[in-house]
CHARMM internal coordinates of N, CA and C (Angstrom, degrees):
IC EDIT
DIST 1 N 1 CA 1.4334
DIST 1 CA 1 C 1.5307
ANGL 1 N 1 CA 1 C 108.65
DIST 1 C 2 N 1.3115
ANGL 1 CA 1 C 2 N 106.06
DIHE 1 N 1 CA 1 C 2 N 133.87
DIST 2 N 2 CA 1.5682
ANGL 1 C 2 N 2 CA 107.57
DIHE 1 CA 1 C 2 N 2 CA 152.23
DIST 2 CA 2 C 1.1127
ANGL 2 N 2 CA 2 C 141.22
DIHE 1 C 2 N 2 CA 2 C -104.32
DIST 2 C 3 N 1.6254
ANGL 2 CA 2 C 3 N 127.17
DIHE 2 N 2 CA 2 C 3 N 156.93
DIST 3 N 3 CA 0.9985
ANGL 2 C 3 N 3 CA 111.98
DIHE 2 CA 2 C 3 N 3 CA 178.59
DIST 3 CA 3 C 1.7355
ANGL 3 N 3 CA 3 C 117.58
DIHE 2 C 3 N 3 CA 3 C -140.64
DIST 3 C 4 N 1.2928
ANGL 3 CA 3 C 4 N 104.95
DIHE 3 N 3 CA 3 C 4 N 134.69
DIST 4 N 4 CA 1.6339
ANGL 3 C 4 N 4 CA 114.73
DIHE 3 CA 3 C 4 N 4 CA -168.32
DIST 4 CA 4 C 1.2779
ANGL 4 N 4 CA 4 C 124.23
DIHE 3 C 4 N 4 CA 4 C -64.29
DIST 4 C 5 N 1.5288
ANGL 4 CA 4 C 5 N 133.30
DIHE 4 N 4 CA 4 C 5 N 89.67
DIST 5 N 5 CA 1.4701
ANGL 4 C 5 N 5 CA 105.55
DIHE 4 CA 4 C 5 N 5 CA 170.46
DIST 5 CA 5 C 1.3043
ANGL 5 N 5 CA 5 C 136.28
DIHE 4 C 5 N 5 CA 5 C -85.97
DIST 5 C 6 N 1.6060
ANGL 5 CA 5 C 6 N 115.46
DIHE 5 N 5 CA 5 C 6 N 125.11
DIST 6 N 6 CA 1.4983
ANGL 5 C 6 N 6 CA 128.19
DIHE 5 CA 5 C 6 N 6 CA -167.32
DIST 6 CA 6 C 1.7747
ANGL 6 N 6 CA 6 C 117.10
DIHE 5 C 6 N 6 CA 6 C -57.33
DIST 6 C 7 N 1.2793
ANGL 6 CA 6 C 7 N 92.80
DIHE 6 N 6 CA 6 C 7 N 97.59
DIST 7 N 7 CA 1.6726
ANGL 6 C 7 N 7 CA 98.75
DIHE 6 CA 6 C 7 N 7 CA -176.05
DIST 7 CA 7 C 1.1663
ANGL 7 N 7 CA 7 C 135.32
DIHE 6 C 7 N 7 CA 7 C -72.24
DIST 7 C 8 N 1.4761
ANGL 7 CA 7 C 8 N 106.56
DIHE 7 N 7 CA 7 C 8 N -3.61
DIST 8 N 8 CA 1.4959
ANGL 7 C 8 N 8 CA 143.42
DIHE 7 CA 7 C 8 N 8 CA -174.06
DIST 8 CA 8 C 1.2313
ANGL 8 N 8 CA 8 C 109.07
DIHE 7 C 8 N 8 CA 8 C -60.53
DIST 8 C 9 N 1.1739
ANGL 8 CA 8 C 9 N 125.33
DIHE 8 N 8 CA 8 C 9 N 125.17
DIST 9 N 9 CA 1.7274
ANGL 8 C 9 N 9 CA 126.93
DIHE 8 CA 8 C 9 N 9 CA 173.97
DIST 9 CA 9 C 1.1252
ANGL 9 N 9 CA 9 C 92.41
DIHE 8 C 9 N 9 CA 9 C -113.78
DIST 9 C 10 N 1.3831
ANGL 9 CA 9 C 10 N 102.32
DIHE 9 N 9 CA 9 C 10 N 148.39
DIST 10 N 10 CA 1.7936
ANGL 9 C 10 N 10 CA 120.49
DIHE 9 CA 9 C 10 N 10 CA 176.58
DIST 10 CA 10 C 1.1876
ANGL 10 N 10 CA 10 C 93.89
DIHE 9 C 10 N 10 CA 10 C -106.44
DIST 10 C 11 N 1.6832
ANGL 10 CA 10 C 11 N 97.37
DIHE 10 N 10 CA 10 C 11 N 143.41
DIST 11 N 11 CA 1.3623
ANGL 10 C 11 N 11 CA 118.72
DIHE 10 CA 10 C 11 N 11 CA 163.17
DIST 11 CA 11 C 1.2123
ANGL 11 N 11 CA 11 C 128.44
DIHE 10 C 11 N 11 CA 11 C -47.37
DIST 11 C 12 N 1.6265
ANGL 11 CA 11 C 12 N 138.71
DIHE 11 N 11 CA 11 C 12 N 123.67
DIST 12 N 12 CA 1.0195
ANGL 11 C 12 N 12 CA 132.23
DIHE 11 CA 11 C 12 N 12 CA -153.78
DIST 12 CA 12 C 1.8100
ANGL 12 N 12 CA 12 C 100.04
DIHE 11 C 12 N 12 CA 12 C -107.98
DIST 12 C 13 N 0.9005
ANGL 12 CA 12 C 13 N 103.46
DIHE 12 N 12 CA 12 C 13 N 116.23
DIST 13 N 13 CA 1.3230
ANGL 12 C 13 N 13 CA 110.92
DIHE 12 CA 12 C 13 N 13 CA 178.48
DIST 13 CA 13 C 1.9823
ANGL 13 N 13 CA 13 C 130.18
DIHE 12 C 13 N 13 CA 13 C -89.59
DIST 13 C 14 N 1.3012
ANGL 13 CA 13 C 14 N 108.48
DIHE 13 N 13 CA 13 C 14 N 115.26
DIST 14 N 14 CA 1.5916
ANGL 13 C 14 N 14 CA 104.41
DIHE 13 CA 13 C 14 N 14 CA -169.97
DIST 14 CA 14 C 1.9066
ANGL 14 N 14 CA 14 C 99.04
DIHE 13 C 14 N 14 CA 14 C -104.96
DIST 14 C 15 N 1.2918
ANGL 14 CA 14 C 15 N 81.67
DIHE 14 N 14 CA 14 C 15 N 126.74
DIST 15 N 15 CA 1.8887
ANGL 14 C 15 N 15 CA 89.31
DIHE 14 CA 14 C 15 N 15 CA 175.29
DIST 15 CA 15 C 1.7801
ANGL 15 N 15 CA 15 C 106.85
DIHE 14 C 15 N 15 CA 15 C -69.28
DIST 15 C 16 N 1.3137
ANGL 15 CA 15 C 16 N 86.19
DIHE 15 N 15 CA 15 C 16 N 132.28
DIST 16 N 16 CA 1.6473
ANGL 15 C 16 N 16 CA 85.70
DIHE 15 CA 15 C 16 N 16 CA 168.43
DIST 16 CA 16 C 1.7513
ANGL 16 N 16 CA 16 C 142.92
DIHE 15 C 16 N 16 CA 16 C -93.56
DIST 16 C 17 N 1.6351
ANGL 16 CA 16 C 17 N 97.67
DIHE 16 N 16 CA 16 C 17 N -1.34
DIST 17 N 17 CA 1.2538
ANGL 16 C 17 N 17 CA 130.80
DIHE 16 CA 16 C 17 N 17 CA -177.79
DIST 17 CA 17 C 0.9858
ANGL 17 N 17 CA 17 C 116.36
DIHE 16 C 17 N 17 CA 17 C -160.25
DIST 17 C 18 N 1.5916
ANGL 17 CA 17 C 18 N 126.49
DIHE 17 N 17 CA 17 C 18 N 135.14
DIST 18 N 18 CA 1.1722
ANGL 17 C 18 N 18 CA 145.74
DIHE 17 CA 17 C 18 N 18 CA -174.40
DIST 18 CA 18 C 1.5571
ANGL 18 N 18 CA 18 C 91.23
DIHE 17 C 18 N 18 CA 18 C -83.54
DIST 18 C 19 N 1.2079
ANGL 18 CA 18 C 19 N 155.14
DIHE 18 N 18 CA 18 C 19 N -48.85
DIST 19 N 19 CA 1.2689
ANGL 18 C 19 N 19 CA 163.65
DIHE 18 CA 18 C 19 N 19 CA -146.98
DIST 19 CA 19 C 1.3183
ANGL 19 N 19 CA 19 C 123.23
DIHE 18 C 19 N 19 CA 19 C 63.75
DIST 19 C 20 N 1.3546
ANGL 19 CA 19 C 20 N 97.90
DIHE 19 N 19 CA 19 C 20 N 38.43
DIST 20 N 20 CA 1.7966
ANGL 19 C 20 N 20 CA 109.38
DIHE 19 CA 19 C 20 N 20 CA -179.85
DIST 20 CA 20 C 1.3164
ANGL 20 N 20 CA 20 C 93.75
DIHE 19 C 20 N 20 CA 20 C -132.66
DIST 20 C 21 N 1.5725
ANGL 20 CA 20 C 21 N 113.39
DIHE 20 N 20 CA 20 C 21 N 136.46
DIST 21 N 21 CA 1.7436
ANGL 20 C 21 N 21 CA 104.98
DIHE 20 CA 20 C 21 N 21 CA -179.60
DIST 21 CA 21 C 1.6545
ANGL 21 N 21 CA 21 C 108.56
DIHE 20 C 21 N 21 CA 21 C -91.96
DIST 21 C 22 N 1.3638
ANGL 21 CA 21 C 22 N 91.65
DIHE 21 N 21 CA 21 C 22 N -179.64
DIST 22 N 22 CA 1.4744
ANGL 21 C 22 N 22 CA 103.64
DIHE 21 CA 21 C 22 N 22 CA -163.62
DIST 22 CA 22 C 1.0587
ANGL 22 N 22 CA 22 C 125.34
DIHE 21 C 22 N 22 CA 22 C -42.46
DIST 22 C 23 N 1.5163
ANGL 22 CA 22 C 23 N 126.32
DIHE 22 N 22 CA 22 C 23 N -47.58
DIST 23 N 23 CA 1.1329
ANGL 22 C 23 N 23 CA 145.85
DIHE 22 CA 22 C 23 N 23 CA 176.69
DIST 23 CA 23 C 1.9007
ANGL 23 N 23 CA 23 C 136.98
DIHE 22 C 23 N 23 CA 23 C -107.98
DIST 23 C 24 N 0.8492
ANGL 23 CA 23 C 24 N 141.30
DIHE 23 N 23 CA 23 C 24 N 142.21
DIST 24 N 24 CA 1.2333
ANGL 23 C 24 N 24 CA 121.98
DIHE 23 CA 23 C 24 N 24 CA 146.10
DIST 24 CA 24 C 1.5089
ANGL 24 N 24 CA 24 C 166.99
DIHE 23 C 24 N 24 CA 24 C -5.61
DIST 24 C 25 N 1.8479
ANGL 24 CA 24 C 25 N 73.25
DIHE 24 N 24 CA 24 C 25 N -69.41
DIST 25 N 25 CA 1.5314
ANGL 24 C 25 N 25 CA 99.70
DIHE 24 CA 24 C 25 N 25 CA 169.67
DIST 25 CA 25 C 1.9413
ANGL 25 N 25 CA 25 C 97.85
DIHE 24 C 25 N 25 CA 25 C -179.16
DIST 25 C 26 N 1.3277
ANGL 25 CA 25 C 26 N 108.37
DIHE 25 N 25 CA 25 C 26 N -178.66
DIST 26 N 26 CA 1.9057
ANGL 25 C 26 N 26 CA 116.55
DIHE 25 CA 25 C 26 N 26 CA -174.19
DIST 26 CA 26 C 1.6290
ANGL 26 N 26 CA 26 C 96.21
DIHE 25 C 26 N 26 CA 26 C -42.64
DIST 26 C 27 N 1.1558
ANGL 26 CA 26 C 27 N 112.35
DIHE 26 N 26 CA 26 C 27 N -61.30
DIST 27 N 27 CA 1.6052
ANGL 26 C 27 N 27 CA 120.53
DIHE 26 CA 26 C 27 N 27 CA -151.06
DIST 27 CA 27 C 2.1469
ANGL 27 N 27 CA 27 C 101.29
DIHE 26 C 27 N 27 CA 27 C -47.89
DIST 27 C 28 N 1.3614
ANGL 27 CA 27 C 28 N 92.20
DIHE 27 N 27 CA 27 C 28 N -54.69
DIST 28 N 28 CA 1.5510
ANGL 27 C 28 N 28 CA 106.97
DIHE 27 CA 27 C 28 N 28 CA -171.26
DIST 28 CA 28 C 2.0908
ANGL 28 N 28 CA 28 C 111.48
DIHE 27 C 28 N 28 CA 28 C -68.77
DIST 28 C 29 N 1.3815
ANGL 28 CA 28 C 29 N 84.22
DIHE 28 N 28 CA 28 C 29 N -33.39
DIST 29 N 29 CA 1.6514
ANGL 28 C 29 N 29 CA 87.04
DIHE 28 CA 28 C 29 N 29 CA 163.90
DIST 29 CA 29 C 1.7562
ANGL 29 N 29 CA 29 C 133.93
DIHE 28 C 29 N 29 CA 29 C -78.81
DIST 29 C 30 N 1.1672
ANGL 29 CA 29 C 30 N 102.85
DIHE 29 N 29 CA 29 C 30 N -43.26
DIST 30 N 30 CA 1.4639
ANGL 29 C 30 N 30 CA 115.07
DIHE 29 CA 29 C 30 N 30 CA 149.35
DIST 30 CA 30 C 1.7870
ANGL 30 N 30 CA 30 C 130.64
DIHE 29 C 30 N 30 CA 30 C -46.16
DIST 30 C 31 N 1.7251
ANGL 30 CA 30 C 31 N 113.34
DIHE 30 N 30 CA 30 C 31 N -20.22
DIST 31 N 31 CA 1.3486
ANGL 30 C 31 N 31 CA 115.36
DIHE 30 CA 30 C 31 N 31 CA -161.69
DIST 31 CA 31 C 1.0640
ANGL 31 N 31 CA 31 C 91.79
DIHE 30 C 31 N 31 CA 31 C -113.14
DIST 31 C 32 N 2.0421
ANGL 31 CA 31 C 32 N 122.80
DIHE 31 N 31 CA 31 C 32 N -22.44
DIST 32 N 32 CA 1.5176
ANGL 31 C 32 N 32 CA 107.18
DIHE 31 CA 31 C 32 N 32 CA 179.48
DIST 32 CA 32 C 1.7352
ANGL 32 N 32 CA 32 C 95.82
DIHE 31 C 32 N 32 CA 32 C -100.56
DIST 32 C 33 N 1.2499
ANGL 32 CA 32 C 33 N 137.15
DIHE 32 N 32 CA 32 C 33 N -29.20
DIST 33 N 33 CA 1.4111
ANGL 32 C 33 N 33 CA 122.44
DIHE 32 CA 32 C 33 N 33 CA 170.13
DIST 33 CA 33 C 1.6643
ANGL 33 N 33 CA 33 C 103.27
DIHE 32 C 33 N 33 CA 33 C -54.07
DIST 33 C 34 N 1.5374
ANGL 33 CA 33 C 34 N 149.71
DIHE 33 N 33 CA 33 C 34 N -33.88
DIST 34 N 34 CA 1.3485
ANGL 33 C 34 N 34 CA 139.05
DIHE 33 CA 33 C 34 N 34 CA -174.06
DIST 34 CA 34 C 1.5033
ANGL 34 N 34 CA 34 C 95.66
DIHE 33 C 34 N 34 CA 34 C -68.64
DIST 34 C 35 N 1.5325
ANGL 34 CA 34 C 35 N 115.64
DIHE 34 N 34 CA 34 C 35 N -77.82
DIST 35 N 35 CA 1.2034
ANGL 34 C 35 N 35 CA 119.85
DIHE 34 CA 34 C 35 N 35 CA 167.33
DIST 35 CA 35 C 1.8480
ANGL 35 N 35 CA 35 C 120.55
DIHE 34 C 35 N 35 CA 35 C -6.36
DIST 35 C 36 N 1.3363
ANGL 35 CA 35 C 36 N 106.43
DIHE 35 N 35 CA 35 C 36 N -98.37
DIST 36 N 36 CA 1.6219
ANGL 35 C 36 N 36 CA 86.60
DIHE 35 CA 35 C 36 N 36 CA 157.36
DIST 36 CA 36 C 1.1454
ANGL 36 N 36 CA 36 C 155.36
DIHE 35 C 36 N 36 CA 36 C -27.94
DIST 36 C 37 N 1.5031
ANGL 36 CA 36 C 37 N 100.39
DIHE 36 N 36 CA 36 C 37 N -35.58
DIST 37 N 37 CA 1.7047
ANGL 36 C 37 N 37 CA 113.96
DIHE 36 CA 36 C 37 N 37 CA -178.83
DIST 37 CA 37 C 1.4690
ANGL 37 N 37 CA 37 C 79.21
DIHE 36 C 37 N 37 CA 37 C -65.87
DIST 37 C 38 N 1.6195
ANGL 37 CA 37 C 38 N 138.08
DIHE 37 N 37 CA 37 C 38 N -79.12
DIST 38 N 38 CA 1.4375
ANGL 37 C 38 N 38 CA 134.10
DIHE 37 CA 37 C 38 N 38 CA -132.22
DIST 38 CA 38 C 1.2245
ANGL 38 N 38 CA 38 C 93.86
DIHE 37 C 38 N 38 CA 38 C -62.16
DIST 38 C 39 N 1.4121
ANGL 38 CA 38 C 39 N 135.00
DIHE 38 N 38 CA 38 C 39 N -64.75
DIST 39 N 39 CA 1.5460
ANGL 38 C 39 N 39 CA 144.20
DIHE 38 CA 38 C 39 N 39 CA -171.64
DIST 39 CA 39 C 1.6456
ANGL 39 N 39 CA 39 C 92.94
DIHE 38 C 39 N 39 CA 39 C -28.18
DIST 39 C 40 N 1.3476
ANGL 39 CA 39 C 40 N 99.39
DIHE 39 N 39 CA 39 C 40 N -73.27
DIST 40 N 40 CA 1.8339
ANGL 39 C 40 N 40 CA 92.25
DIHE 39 CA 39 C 40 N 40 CA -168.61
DIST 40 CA 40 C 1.9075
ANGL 40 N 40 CA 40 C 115.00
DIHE 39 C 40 N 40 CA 40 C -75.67
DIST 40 C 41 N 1.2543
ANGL 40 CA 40 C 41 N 121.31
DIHE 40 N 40 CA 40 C 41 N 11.13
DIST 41 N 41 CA 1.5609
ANGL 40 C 41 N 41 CA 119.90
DIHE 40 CA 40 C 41 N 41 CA 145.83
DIST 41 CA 41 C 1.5231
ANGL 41 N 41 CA 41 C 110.48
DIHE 40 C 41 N 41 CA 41 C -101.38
DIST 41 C 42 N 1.0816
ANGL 41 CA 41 C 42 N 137.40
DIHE 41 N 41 CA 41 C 42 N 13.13
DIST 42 N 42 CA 1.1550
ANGL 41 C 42 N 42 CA 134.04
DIHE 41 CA 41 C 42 N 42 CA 160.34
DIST 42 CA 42 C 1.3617
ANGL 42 N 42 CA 42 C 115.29
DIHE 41 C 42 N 42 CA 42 C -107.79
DIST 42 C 43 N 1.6563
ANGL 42 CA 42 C 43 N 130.53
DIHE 42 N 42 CA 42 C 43 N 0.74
DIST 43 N 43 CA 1.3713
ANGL 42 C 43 N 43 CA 127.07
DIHE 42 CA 42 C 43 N 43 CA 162.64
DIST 43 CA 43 C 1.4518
ANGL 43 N 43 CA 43 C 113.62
DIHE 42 C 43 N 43 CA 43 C -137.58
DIST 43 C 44 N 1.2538
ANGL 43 CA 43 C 44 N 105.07
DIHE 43 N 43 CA 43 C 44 N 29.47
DIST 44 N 44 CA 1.7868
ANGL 43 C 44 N 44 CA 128.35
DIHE 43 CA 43 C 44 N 44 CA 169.12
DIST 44 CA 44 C 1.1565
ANGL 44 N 44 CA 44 C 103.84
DIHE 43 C 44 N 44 CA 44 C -31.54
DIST 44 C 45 N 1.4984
ANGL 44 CA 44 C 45 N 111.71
DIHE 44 N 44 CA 44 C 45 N -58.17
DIST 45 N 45 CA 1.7208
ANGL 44 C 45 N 45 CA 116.62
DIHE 44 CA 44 C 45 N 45 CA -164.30
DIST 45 CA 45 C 1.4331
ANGL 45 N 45 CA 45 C 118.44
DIHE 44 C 45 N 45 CA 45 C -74.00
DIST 45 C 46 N 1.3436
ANGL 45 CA 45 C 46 N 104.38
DIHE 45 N 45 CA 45 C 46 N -26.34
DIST 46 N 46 CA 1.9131
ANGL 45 C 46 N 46 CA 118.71
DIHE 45 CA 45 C 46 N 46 CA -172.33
DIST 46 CA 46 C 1.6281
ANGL 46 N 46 CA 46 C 111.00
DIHE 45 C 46 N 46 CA 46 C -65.00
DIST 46 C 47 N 0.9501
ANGL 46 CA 46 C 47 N 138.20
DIHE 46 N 46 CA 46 C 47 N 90.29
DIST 47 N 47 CA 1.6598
ANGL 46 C 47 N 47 CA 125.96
DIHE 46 CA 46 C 47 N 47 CA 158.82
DIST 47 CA 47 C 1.1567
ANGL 47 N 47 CA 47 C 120.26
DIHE 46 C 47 N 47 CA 47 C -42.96
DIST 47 C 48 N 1.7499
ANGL 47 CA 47 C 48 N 127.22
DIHE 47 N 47 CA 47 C 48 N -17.28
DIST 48 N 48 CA 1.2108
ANGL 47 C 48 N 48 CA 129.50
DIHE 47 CA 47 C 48 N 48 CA 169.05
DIST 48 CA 48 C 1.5117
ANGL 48 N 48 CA 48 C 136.34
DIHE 47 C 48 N 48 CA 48 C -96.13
DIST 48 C 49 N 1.4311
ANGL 48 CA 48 C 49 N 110.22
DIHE 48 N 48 CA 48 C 49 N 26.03
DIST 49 N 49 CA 1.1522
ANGL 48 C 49 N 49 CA 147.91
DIHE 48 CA 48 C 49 N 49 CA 171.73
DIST 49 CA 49 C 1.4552
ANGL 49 N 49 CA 49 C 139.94
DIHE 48 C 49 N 49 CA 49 C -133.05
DIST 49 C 50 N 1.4164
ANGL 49 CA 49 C 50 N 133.27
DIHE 49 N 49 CA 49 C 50 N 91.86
DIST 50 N 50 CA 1.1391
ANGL 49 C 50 N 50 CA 149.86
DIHE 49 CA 49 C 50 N 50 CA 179.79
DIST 50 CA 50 C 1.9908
ANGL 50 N 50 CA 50 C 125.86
DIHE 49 C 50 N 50 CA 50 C -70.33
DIST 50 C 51 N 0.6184
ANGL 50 CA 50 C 51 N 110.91
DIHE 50 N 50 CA 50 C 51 N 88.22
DIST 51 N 51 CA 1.4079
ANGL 50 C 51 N 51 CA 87.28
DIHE 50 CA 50 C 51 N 51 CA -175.79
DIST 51 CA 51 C 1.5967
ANGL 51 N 51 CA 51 C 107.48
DIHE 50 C 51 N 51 CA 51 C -103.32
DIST 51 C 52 N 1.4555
ANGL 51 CA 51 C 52 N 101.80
DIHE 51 N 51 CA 51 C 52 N 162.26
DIST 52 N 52 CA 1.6038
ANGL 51 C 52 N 52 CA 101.93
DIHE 51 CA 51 C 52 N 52 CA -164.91
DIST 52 CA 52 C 1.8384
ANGL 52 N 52 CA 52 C 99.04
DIHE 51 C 52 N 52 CA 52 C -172.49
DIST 52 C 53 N 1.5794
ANGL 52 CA 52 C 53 N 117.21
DIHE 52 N 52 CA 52 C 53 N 142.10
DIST 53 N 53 CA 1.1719
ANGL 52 C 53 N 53 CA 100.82
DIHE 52 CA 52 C 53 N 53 CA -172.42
DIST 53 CA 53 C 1.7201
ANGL 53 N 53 CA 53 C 96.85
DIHE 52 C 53 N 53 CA 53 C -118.31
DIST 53 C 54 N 1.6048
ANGL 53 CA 53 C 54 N 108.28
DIHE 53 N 53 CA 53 C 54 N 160.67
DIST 54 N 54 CA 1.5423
ANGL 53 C 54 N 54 CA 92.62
DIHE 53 CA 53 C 54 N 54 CA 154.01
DIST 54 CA 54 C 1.3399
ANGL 54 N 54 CA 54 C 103.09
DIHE 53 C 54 N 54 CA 54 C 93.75
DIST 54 C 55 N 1.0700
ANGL 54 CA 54 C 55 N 108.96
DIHE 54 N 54 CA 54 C 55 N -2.30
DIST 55 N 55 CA 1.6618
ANGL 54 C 55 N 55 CA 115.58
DIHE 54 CA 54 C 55 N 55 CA -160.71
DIST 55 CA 55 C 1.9633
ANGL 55 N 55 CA 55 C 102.39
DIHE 54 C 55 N 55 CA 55 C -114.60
DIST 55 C 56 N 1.3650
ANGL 55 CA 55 C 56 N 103.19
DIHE 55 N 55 CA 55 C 56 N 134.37
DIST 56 N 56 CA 1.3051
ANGL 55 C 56 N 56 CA 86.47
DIHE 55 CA 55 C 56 N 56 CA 168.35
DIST 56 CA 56 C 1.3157
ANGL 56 N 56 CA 56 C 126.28
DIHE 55 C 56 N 56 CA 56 C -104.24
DIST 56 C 57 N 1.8977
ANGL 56 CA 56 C 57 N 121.21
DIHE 56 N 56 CA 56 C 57 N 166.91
DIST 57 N 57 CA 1.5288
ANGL 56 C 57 N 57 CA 104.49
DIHE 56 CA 56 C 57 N 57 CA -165.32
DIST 57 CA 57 C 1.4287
ANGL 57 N 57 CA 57 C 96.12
DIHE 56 C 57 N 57 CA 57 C -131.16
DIST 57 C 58 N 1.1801
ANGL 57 CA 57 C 58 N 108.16
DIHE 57 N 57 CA 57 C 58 N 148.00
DIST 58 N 58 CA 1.7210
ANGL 57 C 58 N 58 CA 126.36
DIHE 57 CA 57 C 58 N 58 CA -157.17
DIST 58 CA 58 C 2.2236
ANGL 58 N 58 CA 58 C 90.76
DIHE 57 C 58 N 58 CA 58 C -109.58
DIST 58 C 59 N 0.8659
ANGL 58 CA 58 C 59 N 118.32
DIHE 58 N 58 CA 58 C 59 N 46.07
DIST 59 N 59 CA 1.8398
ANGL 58 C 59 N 59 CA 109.47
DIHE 58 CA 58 C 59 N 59 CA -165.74
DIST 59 CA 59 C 1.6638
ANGL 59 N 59 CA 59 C 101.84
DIHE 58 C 59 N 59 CA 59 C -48.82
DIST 59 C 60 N 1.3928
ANGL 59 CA 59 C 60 N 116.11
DIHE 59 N 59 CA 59 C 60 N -16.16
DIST 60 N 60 CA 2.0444
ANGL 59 C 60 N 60 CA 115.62
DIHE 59 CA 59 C 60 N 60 CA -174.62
DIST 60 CA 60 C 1.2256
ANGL 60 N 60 CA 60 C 81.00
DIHE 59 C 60 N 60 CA 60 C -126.54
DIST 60 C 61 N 1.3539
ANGL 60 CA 60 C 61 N 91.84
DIHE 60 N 60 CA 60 C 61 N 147.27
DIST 61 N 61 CA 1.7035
ANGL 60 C 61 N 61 CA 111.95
DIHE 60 CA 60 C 61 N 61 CA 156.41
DIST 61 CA 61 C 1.5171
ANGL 61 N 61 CA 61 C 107.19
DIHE 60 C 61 N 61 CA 61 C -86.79
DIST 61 C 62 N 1.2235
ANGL 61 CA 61 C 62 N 91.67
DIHE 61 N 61 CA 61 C 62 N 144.54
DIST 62 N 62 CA 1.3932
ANGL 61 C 62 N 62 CA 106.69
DIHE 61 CA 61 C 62 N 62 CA -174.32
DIST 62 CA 62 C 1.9450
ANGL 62 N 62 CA 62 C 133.24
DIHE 61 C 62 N 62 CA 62 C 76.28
DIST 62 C 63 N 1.5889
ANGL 62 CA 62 C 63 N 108.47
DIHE 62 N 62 CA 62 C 63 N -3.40
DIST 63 N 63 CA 0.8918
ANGL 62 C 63 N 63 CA 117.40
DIHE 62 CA 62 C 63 N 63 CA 165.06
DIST 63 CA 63 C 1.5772
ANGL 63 N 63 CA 63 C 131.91
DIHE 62 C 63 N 63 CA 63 C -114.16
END
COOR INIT
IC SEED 1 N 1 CA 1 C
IC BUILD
């Protein structure tokens, strides 16, 4: 008997939204838009630093 192994990788799919928005309400949106703002004026100069909010991050494939 033989038997076939399926070599097929499935497409790995990354969600792009949780479907809950950013914030709460003004207060909680205002503290993470400052927040960000400072993060990204405090590594203005670095090319090796991105900052970005809101965004989700995949660091493994496949998890």
């Amino acid at each position: 008997m033989v038997t076939q192994i399926n070599n097929q990788t499935s497409e790995i799919i990354y969600p792009e939204s949780d479907g809950l928005p950013l914030a709460d309400n003004t207060l909680q949106f205002r503290l993470i838009t400052t927040i960000q703002g400072g993060i990204d004026a405090l590594f203005k100069d670095n090319p090796n630093v991105f900052v970005a909010g809101d965004l989700f991050w995949y660091p493994v494939e496949g998890e």
